[in-house]
Steps between C-alpha positions, in 0.01 A plus 500: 500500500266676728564879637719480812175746576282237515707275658241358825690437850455299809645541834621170709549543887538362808383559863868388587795383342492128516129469344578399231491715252799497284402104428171641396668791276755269334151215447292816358789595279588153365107409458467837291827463313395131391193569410700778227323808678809804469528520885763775702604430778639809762631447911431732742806693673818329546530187354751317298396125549151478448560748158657186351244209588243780337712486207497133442158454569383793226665303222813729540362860514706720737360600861543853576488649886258719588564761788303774636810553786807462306368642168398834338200517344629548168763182558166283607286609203765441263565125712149452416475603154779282366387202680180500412500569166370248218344309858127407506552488843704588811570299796600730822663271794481693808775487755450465892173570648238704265527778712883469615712779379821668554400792722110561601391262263691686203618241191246278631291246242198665630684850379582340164164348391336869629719668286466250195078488579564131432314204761678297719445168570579402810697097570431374854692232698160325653674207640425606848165675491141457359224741604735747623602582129216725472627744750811506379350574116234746629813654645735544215191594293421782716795626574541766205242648281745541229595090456275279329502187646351277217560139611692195722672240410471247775841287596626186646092420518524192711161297426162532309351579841788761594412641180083555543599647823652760336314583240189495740707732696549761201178454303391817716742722392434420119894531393586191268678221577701426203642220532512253843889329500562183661862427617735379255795348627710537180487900504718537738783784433798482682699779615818611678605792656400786241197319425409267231735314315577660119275361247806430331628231767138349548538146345140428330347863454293428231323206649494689810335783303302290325393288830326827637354648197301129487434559894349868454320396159285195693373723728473839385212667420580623175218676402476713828896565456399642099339770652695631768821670265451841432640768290852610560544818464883648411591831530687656194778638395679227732885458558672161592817753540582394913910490488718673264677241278841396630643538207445460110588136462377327870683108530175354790599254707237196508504155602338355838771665720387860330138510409362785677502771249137657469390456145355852520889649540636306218213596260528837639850516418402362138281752441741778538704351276779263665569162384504210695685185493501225775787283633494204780758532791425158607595363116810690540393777231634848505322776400553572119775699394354761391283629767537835648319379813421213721207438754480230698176424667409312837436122555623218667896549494570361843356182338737469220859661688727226437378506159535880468818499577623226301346722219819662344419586178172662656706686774760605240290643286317716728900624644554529135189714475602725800839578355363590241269768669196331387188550762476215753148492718425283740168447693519243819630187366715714221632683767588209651699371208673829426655461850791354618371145660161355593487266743251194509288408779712221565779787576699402222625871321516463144729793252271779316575710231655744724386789356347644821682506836248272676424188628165367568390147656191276572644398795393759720145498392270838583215580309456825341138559321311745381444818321766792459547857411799568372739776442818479270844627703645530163480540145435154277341422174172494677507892628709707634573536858193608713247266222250333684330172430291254684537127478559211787720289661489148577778255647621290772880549381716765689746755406792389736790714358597770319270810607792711592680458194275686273226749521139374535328553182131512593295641827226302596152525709234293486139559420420692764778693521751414749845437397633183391880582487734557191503164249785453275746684315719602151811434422605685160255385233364192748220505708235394695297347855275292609177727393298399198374814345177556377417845388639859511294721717477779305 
């Protein structure tokens, strides 16, 4: 097994989002993977979705998040030291626009692949352009000293003629073209309203998976790709210590109504010594018996509310956890299920646990996005009152009753600082809101 030391890294962007480049990721990962090279794959900033194509396509090896904005340094080393370890190489998918951060450019890809002194390879939609491509890669090769720039990959190339265009275009700059991608009509990804369908839905992943790795592999120049990786460098000592377990024995929610829990917060949690066990909601599970706390993660429960609440033997078992003065956390779609009703987008309302005095419906659509600072208004497993911690939020589902009949139980602002109201609340050993939570500050 080679020294997580010596582990080489490559960076995979974008000039946009839409390029391309998580197709190209997933086709670079599966083509590795086959091939029995020990890839690890990591997602820049917030992402739940594309963390679990990543994970499919690298033969099963866990995608960790990476970010500079929402992490510590100490919580990112560690990230990348347990997710790269054992790998002969790691796979980096950008997020956004190279250079598109939170604040000034801050959490960008650009900031990440500075930091990690690893090149970036940069996926470009050229369906509407030929010799202009130049100027837009002289561009994002010039704009900072500090990011290497080490190659293109070339998509949605229409013709052989399209194709000499733009390699005429770029011989100048002498940047390789790795590979040049014609369009492939059965890589399409679907998506809804928090992006891509789950990996877990997608009927046909493996051919799919296997459909782009063959794509990339015909036209990929593998020997100039061989020499882009370079070192990775990871600092040491290293925590993966973000959140303070819940609680000694931690019952995880998990099915495809409750699958956004960052891997790096249940190994973190692991590492400090909890246990874990995992029930499905939508199966009607409860949480075992025995556990001393419950977190339920995000997802798709507005998808699945008649069959939610159908659920008794799931619903009952988290009341029976409750009484018994067990933890109860919910993020977003947990939250949503610890409250009273949820109502579809058809406006149906459909029963809860109950367990929080709130309802919450995807009727009245409004999307909330982006990054958060947060401050605890009270004490909880996770700190006590006054903690602060920096995560995201990301809905279209509304909070319609129930914020008068208990105290908020975060503060939020976003990235740049101005306020983004209170979010959720506690009721005795229950809580939670619609933030995901990344990190602790400090």
């Amino acid at each position: 097994m080679p020294d997580r030391h010596l582990t080489r890294g490559i960076v995979i962007a974008a000039p946009a989002s839409a390029s391309g480049k998580t197709t190209v990721t997933l086709a670079l990962l599966r083509l590795l993977a086959r091939e029995g090279r020990i890839v690890a794959p990591f997602k820049t900033g917030p992402d739940f979705i594309d963390g679990a194509f990543h994970r499919a396509a690298s033969a099963g090896r866990p995608c960790y998040n990476l970010d500079l904005f929402a992490m510590r340094p100490a919580t990112l080393a560690g990230v990348l030291d347990y997710g790269s370890a054992g790998a002969e190489i790691v796979v980096i998918e950008g997020v956004m626009g190279l250079f598109d951060g939170a604040v000034s450019n801050e959490g960008s890809t650009a900031d990440l692949a500075a930091k990690l002194a690893l090149p970036v390879v940069l996926v470009i939609d050229v369906a509407r352009q030929s010799q202009s491509i130049a100027a837009l890669v002289h561009g994002f090769r010039s704009f900072r000293d500090d990011v290497a720039l080490a190659g293109v990959i070339l998509n949605r190339v229409a013709s052989v003629k399209h194709e000499m265009l733009l390699r005429n275009a770029l011989a100048p700059l002498g940047l390789p073209v790795l590979a040049a991608l014609p369009p492939e009509g059965e890589l399409n990804m679907p998506s809804r309203h928090l992006g891509l369908v789950q990996a877990e839905e997608r009927d046909g992943l493996d051919y799919f998976l296997d459909t782009a790795a063959d794509w990339l592999h015909r036209h990929l120049d593998r020997a100039a790709f061989e020499q882009l990786p370079q070192v990775l460098q990871v600092s040491r000592p290293a925590t993966l210590a973000a959140l303070p377990p819940l609680g000694q024995r931690i019952a995880v929610a998990r099915d495809q109504a409750f699958a956004f829990a960052y891997p790096h917060l249940l190994q973190g949690w692991l590492a400090q010594g909890a246990q874990l066990s995992f029930f499905s909601p939508l199966a009607d599970e409860a949480p075992a018996a025995d556990c001393d706390a419950v977190f339920l993660p995000g997802g798709y429960p507005e998808l699945h509310a008649g069959r939610l609440a159908a659920s008794s033997t799931a619903l009952q078992g988290l009341r029976a956890a409750a009484a018994r003065q067990a933890t109860l956390y919910g993020e977003c779609g947990g939250f949503m299920l610890l409250g009273r009703g949820l109502t579809d987008a058809d406006g149906n309302r459909h029963a809860m646990a109950g367990l929080l005095p709130v309802e919450t419906s995807f009727a009245q659509r409004e999307r909330r996005m982006g990054y958060r600072r947060i401050e605890s208004l009270a004490d909880t497993p996770l700190g006590p009152k006054g903690s602060r911690f920096r995560g995201h939020e990301f809905h279209y589902s509304v909070q319609t009753a129930g914020h008068d009949a208990a105290a908020p139980l975060f503060a939020a602002s976003d990235a740049g600082g101005a306020e983004a109201g209170p979010a959720g609340c506690r009721q005795g050993s229950v809580f939670g809101s619609y933030l995901h939570l990344i990190d602790r500050e400090s």
